[in-house]
N, CA and C atoms as a LAMMPS dump frame, in Angstrom:
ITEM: TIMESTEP
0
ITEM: NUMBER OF ATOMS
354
ITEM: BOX BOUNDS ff ff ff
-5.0000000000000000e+02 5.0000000000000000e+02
-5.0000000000000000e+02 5.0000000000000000e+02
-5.0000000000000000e+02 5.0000000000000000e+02
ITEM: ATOMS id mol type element x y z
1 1 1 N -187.891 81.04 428.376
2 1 2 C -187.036 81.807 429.259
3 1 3 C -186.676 80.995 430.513
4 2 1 N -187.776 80.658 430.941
5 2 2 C -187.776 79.494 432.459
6 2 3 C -186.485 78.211 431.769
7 3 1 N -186.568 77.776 430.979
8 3 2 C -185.847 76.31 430.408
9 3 3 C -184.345 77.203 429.912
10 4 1 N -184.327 78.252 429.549
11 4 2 C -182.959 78.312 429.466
12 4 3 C -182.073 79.066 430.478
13 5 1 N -183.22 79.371 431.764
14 5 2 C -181.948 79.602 432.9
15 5 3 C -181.918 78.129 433.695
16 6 1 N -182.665 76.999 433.351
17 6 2 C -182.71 75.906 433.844
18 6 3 C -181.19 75.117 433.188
19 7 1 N -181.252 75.374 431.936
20 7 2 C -179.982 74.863 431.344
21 7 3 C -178.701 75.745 432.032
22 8 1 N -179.025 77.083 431.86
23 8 2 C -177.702 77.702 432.153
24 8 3 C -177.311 77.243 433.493
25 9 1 N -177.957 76.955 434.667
26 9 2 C -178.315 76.914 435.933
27 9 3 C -177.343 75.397 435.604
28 10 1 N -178.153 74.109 435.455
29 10 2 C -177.266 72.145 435.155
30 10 3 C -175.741 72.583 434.523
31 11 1 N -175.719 73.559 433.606
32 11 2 C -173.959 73.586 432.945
33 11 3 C -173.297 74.323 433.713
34 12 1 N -173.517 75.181 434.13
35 12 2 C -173.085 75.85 435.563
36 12 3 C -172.844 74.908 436.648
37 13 1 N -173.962 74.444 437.117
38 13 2 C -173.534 73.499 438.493
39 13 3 C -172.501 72.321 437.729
40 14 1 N -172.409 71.768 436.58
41 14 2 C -171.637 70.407 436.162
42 14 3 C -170.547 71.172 435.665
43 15 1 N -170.255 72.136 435.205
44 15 2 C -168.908 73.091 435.451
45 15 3 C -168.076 73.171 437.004
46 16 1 N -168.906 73.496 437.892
47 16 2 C -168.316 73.908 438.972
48 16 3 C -167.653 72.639 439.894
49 17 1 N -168.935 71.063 439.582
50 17 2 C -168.802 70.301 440.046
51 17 3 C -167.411 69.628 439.434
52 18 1 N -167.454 69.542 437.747
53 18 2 C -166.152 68.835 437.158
54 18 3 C -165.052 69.657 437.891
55 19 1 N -165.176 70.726 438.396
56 19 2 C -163.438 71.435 439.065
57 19 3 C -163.252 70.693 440.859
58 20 1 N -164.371 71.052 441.247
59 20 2 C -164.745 70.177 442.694
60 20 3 C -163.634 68.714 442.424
61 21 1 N -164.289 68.038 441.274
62 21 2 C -163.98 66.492 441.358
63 21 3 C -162.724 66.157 440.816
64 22 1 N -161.896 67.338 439.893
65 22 2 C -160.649 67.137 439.787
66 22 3 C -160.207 67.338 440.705
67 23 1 N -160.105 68.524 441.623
68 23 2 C -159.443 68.719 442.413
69 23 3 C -159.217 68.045 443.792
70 24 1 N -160.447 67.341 444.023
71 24 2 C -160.388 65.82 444.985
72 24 3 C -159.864 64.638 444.243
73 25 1 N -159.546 64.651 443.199
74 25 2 C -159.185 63.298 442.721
75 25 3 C -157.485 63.259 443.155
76 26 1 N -156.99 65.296 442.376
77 26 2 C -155.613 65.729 442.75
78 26 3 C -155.066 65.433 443.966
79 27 1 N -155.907 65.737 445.185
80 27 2 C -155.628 66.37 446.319
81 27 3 C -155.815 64.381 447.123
82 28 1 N -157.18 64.289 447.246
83 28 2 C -157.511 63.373 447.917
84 28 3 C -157.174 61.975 447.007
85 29 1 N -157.064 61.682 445.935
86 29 2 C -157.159 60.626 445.06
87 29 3 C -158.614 59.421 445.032
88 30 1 N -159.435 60.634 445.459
89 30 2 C -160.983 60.15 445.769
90 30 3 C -162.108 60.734 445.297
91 31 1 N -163.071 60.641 444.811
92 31 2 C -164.124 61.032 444.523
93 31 3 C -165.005 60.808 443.167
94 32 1 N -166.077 60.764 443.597
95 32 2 C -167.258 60.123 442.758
96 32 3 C -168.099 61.72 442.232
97 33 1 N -168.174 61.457 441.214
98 33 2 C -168.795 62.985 440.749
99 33 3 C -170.226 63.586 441.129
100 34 1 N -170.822 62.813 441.47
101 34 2 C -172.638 62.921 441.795
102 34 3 C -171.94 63.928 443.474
103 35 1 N -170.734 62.885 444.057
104 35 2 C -170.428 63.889 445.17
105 35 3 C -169.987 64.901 445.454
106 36 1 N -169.103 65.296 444.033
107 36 2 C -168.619 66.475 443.529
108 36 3 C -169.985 67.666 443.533
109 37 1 N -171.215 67.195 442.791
110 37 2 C -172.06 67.92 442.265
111 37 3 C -172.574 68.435 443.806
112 38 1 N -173.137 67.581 444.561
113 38 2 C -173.4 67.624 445.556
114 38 3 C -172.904 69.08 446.304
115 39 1 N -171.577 69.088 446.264
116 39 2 C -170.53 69.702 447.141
117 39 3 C -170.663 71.222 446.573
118 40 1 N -170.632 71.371 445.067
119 40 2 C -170.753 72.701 444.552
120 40 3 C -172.501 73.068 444.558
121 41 1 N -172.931 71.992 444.395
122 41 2 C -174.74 72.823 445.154
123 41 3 C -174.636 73.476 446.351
124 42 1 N -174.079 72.848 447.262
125 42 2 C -174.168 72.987 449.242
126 42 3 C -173.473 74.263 449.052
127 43 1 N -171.869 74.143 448.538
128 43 2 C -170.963 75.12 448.623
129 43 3 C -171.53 76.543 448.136
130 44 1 N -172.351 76.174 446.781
131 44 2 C -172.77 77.467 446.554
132 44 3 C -174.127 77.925 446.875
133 45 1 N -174.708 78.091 447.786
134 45 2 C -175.746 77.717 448.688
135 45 3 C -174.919 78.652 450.264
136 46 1 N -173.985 77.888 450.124
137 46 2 C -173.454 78.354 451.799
138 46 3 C -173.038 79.434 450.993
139 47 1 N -171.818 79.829 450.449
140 47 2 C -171.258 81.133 449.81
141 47 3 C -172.449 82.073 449.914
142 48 1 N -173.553 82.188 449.235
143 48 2 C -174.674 82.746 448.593
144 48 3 C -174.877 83.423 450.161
145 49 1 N -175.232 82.685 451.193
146 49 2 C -175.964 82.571 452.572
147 49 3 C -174.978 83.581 453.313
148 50 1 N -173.534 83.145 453.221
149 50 2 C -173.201 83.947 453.948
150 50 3 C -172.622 85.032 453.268
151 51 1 N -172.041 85.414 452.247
152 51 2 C -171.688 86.406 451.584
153 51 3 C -173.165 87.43 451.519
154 52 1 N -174.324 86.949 451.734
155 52 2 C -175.291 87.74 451.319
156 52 3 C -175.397 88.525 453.216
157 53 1 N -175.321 88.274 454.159
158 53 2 C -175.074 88.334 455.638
159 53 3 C -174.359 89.367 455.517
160 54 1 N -172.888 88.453 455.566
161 54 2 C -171.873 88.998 456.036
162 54 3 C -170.39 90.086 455.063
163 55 1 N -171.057 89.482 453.559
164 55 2 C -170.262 90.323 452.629
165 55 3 C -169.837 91.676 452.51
166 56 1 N -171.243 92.18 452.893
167 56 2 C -170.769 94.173 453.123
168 56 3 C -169.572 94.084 453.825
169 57 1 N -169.206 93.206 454.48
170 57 2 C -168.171 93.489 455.849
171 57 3 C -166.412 93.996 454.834
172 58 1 N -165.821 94.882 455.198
173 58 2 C -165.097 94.833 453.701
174 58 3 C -163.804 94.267 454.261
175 59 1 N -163.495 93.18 453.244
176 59 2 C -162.303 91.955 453.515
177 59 3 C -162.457 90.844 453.9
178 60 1 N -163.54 90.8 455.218
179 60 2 C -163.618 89.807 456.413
180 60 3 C -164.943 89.22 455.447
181 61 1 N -165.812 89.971 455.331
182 61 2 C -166.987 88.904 454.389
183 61 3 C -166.485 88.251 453.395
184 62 1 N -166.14 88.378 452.425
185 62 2 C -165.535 87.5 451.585
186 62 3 C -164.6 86.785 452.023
187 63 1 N -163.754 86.963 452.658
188 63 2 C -163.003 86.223 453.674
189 63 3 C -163.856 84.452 453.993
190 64 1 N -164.844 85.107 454.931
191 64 2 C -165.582 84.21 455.857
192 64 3 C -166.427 83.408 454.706
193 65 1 N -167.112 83.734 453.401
194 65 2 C -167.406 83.346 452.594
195 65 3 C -166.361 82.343 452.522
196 66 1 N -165.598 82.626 452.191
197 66 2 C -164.796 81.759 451.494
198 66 3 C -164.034 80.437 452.3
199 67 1 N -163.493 80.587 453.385
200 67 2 C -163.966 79.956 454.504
201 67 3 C -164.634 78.826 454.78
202 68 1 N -166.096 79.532 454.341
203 68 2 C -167.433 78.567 454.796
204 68 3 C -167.809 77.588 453.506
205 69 1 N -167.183 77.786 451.909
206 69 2 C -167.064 77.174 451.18
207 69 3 C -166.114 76.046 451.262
208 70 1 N -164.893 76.706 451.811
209 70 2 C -164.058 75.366 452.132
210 70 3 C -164.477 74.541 453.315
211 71 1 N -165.018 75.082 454.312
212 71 2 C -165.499 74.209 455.17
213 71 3 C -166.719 73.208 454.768
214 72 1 N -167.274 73.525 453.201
215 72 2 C -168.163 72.494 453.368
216 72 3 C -167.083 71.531 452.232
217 73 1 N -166.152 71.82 451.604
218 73 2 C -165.033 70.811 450.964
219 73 3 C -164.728 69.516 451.869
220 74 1 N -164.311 70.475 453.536
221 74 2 C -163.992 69.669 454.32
222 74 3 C -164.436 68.885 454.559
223 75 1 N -165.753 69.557 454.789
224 75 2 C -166.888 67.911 455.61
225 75 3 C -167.279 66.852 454.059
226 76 1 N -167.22 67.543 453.531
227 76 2 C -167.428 66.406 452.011
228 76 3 C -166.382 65.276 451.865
229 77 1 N -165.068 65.863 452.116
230 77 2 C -164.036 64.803 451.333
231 77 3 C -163.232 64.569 452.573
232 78 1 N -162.293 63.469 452.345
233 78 2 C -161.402 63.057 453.689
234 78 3 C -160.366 64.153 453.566
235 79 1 N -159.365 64.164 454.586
236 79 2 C -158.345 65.056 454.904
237 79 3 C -158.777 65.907 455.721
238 80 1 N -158.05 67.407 455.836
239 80 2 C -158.444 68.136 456.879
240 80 3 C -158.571 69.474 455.976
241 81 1 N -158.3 70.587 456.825
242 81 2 C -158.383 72.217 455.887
243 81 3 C -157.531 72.391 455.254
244 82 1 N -156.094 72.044 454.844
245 82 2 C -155.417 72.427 454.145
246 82 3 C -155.551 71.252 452.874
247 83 1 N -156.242 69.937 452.927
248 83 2 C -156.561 69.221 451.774
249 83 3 C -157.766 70 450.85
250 84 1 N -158.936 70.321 451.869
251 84 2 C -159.93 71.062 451.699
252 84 3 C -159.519 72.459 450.669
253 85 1 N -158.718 72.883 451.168
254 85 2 C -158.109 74.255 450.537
255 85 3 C -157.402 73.745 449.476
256 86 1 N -156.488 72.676 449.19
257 86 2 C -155.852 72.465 447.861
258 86 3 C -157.44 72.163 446.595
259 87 1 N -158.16 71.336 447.289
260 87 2 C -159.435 70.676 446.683
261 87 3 C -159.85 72.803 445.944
262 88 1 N -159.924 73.133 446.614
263 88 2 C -161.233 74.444 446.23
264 88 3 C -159.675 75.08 445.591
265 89 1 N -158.586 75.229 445.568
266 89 2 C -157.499 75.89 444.674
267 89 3 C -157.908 75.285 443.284
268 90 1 N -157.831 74.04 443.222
269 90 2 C -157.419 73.486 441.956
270 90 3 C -158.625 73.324 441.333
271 91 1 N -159.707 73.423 442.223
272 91 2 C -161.607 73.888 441.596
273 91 3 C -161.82 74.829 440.861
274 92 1 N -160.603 76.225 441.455
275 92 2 C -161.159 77.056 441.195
276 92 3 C -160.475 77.429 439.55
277 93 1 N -159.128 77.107 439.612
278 93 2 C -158.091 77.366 438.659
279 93 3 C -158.709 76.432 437.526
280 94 1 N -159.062 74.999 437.836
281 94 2 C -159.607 74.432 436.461
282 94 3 C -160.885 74.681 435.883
283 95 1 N -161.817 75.582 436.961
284 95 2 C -163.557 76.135 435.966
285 95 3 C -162.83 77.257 435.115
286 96 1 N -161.807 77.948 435.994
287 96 2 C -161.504 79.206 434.822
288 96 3 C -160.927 78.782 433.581
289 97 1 N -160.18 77.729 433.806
290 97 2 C -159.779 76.852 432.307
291 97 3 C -160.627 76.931 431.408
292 98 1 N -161.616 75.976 432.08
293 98 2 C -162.687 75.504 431.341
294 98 3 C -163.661 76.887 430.931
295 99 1 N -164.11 77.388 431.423
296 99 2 C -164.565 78.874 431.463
297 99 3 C -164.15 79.393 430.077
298 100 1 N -163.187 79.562 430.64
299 100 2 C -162.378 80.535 429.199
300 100 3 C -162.232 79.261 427.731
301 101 1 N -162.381 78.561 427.929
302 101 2 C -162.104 77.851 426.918
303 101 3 C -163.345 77.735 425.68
304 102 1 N -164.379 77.576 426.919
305 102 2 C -166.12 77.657 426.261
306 102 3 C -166.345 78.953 426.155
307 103 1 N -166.259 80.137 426.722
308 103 2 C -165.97 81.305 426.518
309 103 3 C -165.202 81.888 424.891
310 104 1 N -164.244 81.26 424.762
311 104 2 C -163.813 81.301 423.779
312 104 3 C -164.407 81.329 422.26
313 105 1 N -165.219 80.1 422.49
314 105 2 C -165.531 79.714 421.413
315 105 3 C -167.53 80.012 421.997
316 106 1 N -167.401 80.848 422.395
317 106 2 C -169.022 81.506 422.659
318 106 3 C -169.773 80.836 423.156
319 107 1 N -169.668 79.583 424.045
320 107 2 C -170.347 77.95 423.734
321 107 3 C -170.996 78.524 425.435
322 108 1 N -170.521 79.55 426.145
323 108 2 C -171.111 79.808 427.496
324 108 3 C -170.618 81.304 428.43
325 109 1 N -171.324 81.867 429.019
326 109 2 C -170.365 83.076 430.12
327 109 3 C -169.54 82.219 430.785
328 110 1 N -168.738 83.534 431.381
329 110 2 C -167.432 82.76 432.126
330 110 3 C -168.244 83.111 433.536
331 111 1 N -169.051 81.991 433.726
332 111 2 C -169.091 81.654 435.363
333 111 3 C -169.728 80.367 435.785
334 112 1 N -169.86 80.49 436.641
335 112 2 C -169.903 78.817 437.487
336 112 3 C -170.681 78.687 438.733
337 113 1 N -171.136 77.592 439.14
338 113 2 C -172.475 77.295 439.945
339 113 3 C -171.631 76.446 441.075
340 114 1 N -170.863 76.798 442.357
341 114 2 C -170.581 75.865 442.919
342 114 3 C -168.873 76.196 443.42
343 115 1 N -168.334 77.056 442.372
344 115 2 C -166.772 77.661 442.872
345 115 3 C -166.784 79.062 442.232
346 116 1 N -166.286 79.724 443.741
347 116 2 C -166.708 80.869 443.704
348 116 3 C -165.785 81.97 442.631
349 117 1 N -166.202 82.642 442.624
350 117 2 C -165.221 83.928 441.431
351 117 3 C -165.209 83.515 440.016
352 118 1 N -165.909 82.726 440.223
353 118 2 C -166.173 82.345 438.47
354 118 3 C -167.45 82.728 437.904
């Protein structure tokens, strides 16, 4: 039981991270994947932290969640908040790809360790 939320837990985070690292490759034309992984650990870590705070709040918590996910995009990769924000768009749009695709074919749930709403 312990070893297969350990697995679900590594394909989850290397799901969330492969959308992280396309979407800096898109946006920034930069990034190394270990830093990708990195970014969807922290990111989902901060989400977790503050959505668990501030989420009851209705609109503004998820809001600020979301926010505080891109703000750790920011400090990860070069550019500013609106690179940051293309980076976590195109994170989020390619796990659901991928999601649904393994989904499809039963190979995993549709969610993700690292970008949020998945």
């Amino acid at each position: 039981m312990v070893l297969a939320s350990i697995v679900v837990f590594l394909v989850s985070l290397a799901i969330g991270a492969l959308g992280i690292h396309l979407g800096a490759m898109a946006i920034v034309e930069e990034s190394e994947y270990s830093d990708a992984v990195v970014t969807a650990l922290i990111g989902a870590i901060v989400w977790a932290v503050v959505g668990f705070f501030l989420g009851v709040i209705p609109l503004v918590g998820p809001l600020l969640a979301l926010l505080a996910w891109i703000a750790v995009i920011n400090m990860m990769y070069p550019g500013g908040w609106t690179e940051a924000a293309g980076i976590g768009l195109i994170a989020w749009v390619s796990v659901l790809v991928v999601l649904y695709i393994l989904a499809l074919f039963e190979v995993t749930a549709f969610t993700a360790i690292g970008v949020p709403g998945t």
